[in-house]
C-alpha positions in Angstrom: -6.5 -6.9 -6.6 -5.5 -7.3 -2.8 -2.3 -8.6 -1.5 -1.5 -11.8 -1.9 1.2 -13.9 -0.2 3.3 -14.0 -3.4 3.7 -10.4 -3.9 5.1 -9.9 -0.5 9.0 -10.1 0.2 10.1 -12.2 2.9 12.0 -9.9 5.3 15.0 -11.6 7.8 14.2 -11.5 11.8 16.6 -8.3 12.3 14.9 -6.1 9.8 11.4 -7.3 11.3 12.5 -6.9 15.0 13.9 -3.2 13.9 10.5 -2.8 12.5 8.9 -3.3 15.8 11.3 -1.5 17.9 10.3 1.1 15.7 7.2 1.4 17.7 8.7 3.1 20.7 6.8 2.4 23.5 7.5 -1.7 24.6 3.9 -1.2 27.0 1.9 -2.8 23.5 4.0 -5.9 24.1 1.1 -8.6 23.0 1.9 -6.7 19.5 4.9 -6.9 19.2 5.4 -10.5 19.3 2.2 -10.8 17.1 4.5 -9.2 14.8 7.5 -11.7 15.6 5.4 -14.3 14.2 4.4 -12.8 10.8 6.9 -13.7 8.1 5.7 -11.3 5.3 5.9 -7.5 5.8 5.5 -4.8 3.0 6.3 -1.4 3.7 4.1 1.1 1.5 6.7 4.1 1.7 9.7 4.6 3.9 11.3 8.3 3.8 15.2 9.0 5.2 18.3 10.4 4.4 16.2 14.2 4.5 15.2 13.8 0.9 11.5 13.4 -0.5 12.7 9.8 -2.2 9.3 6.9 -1.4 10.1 3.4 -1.3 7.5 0.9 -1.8 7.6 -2.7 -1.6 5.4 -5.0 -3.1 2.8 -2.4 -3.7 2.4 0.2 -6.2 3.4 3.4 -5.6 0.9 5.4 -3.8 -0.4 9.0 -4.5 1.7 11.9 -3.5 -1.0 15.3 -3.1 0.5 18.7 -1.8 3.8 20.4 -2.2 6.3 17.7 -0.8 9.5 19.2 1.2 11.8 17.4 3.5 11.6 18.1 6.5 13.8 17.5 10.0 12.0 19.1 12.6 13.8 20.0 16.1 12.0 17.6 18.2 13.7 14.6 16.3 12.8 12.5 12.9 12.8 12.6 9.0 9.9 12.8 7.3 8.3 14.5 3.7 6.0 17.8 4.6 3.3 18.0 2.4 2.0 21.6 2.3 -1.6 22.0 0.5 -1.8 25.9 -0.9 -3.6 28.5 0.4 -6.6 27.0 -1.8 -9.7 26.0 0.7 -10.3 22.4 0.5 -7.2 21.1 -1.0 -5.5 18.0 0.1 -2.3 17.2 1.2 -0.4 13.5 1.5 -0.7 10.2 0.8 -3.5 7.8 -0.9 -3.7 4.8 -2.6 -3.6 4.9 -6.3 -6.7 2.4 -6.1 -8.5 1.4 -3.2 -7.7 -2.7 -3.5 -4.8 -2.9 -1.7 -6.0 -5.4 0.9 -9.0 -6.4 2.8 -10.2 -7.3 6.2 -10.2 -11.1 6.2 -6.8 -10.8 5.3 -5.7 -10.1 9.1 -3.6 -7.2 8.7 -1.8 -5.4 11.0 -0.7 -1.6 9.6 2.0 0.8 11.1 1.3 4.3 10.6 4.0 6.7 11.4 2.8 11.0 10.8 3.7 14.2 12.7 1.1 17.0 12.3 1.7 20.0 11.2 2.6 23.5 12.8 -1.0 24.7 12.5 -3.8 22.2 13.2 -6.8 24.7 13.2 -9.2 24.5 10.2 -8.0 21.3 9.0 -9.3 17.7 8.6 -7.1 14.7 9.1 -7.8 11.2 8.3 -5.4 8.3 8.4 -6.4 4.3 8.1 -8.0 2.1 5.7 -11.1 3.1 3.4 -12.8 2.2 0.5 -12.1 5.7 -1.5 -11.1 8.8 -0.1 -12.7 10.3 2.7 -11.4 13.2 3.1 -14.8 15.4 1.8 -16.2 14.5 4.9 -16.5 14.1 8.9 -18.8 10.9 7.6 -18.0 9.5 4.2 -21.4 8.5 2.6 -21.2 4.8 1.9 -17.8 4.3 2.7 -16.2 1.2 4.8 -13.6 2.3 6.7 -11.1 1.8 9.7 -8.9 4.4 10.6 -8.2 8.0 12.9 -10.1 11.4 12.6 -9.1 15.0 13.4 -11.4 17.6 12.2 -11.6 20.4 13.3 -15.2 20.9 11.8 -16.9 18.3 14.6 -15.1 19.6 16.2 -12.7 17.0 17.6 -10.1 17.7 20.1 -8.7 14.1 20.8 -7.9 11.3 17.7 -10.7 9.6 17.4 -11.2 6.1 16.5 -13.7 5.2 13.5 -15.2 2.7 11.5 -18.1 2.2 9.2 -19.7 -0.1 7.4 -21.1 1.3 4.3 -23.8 3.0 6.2 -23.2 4.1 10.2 -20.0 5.4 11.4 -18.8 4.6 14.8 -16.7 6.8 16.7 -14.4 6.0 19.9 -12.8 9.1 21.6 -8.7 7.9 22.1 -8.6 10.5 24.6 -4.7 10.9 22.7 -5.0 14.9 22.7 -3.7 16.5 18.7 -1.1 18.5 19.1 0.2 21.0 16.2 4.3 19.8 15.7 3.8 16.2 17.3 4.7 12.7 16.0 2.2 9.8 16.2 2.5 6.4 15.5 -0.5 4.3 15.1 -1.1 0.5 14.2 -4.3 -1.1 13.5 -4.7 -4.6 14.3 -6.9 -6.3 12.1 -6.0 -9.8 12.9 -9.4 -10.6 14.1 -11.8 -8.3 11.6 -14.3 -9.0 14.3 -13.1 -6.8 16.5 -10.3 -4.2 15.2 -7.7 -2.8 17.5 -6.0 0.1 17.9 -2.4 1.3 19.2 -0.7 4.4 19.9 2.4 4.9 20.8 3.0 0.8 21.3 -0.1 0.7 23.4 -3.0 -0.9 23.4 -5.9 2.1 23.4 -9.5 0.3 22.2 -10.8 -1.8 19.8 -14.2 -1.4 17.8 -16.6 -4.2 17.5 -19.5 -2.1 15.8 -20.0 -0.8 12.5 -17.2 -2.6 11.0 -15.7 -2.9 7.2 -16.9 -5.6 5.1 -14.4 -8.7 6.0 -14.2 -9.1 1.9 -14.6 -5.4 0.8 -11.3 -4.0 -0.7 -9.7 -1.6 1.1 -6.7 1.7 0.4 -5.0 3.5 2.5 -5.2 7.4 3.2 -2.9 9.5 5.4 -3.7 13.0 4.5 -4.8 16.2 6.0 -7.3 18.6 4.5 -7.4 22.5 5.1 -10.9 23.8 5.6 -9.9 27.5 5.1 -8.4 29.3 2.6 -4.4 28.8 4.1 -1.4 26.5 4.2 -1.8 23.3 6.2 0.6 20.9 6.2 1.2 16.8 7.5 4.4 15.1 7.8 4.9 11.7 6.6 7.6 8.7 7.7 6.6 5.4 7.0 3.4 2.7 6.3 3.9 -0.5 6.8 1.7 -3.3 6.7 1.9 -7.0 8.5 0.5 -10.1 6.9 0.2 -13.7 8.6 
């Protein structure tokens, strides 16, 4: 199943234009009125009030993995901590319950908003849109994907930018340094599945023409973080939303 225009909910102008201020940054300003112009938004979870409580609209409920705490941290914001256990290789965050929510040709355009944890050594991050769960490797074998990468096993120091098409992975450096504590937002801009875009911070950064998801493969979304040693790692979540034409 993907997400068709009747599932959707037809949100006013205020709550859309409070969903792009939400950005931040007014530098990614072709964006935000690309976002003006869409009339159907779905939000995949939404976290306030300092409690673990998930709304989701128009989708099912996603896949909660890790210890879930609320968490206000002192630079600002409201989001669940998801802490994974002192057990190497466990996964903490949140995943599609089945990996069909959407695809390519659809032209979507996803908000992602995360704040890493207070130790980013040893740990493997992805966030985007795949085809299953990637978070067993740096390269998912025979996965499509879109989506950003922080392993610590490449090892990466900057978010980088990948896609893949079943077979090769493509990698753009963001040059956006990780920092342990920090807050991101990210949106990828699949309006044109030709050529996928990516912002941070509500600027433009790159786009990948290479290597690309299938334009009719079915696609989930993943915002987790893996620890690759045997100790706590943990990734704060806000909010996923995702744009439709």
């Amino acid at each position: 199943m993907t997400i068709a225009d009747e599932q959707l909910r037809l949100y006013s102008s205020p709550w859309i234009q409070g969903v792009a201020e939400s950005i931040g940054d007014d530098g990614y300003l072709g964006l935000v009125a690309k976002w003006f112009s869409y009339k159907q938004a779905a939000w995949l979870k939404l976290v306030e009030g300092g409690n673990t409580g998930i709304l989701s609209f128009a989708l099912p409920a996603p896949t909660e993995a890790g210890t879930p705490s609320s968490a206000r941290p002192a630079g600002g914001g409201d989001y669940i901590d998801y802490d994974t256990g002192a057990v190497i290789n466990t996964d903490a965050g949140w995943f599609s319950t089945a990996y069909t929510l959407l695809q390519p040709r659809e032209n979507p355009v996803i908000h992602f908003r995360i704040r890493t944890g207070t130790d980013i050594t040893n740990i493997r991050c992805w966030v985007g849109l795949f085809s299953a769960t990637p978070m067993g490797s740096d390269d998912p074998a025979g996965l499509h994907l879109a989506g950003l990468r922080f392993s610590t096993g490449v090892p990466d120091s900057n978010w980088m930018f990948c896609t893949k098409d079943g077979t090769n992975l493509g990698t753009t450096d963001t040059l956006i340094a990780v920092a342990a504590d920090t807050e991101y937002h990210f949106m990828l801009d699949i309006s044109d599945p030709a050529a996928i875009r990516l912002g941070i911070a509500g600027e433009y950064i790159t786009h990948r023409a290479t290597n690309l998801p299938s334009t009719s493969g079915n696609l989930g979304i993943v915002s987790a973080v893996r620890n690759l040693a045997a100790s706590a790692r943990s990734i704060r979540e806000a909010q996923i939303k995702i744009f439709l034409p």
